[in-house]
Phi, psi and omega in degrees: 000335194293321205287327192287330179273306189298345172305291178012282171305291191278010164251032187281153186260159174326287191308319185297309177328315186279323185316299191294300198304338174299299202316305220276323158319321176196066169198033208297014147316323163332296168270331128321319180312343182271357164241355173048024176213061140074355182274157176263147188282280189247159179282135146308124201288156190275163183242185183202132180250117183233141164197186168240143170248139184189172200241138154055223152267042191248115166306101145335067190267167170065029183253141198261150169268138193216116165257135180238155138235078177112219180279327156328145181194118192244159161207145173240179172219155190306164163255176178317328184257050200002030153328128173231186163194142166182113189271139190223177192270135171324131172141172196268127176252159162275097179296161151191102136335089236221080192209133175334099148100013159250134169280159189279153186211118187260122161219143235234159185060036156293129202243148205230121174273136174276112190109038222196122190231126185233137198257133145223104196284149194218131156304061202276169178219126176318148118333121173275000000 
């Protein structure tokens, strides 16, 4: 049965791909339920959440990025041009934003589609 899903899978074109990742988003039985103990037969392929971070009009570099989803937790830092980019397996993430001599700017439920690049641009404000 595993060989029948995984054909399956892969013999969906992009959109049916981004289609099962919604459903699995909120249903992950969908995609569990044949093993009933929460492993995935194959990885879903990742989407990716990229933005810019900055203060006013000041490019943010070296600033980390933090995704948590559950007890997971991925992270990257901004580039000179305060950039970010970081692909992860589909599903609602926490952002949090983190860089010396700013308060942290949290945003929360974001969400990742797989085959899917979603822009979130983050705002920090100095420490007075």
């Amino acid at each position: 049965m595993e060989n029948l899903v995984v054909n399956a899978i892969k013999s969906l074109d992009k959109t049916g791909r981004q289609n099962l990742a919604k459903m699995v988003r909120t249903d992950p039985n969908i995609w569990n339920g044949v093993h009933g103990n929460g492993e995935a037969l194959i990885d879903l392929p990742a989407g990716k959440i990229m933005g810019i971070v900055k203060r006013e009009n000041e490019l943010l570099s070296d600033t980390t990025v933090i995704a948590t989803k559950g007890e997971e937790t991925f992270e990257t830092i901004t580039n000179a041009e305060g950039i970010y980019s970081i692909e992860l397996v589909p599903g609602s993430y926490d952002l949090l934003y983190q860089k010396e001599g700013y308060y942290e700017t949290p945003i929360a439920g974001t969400s990742v589609i797989a085959e899917t690049d979603k822009t979130v641009n983050a705002e920090m404000t100095k420490l007075l």
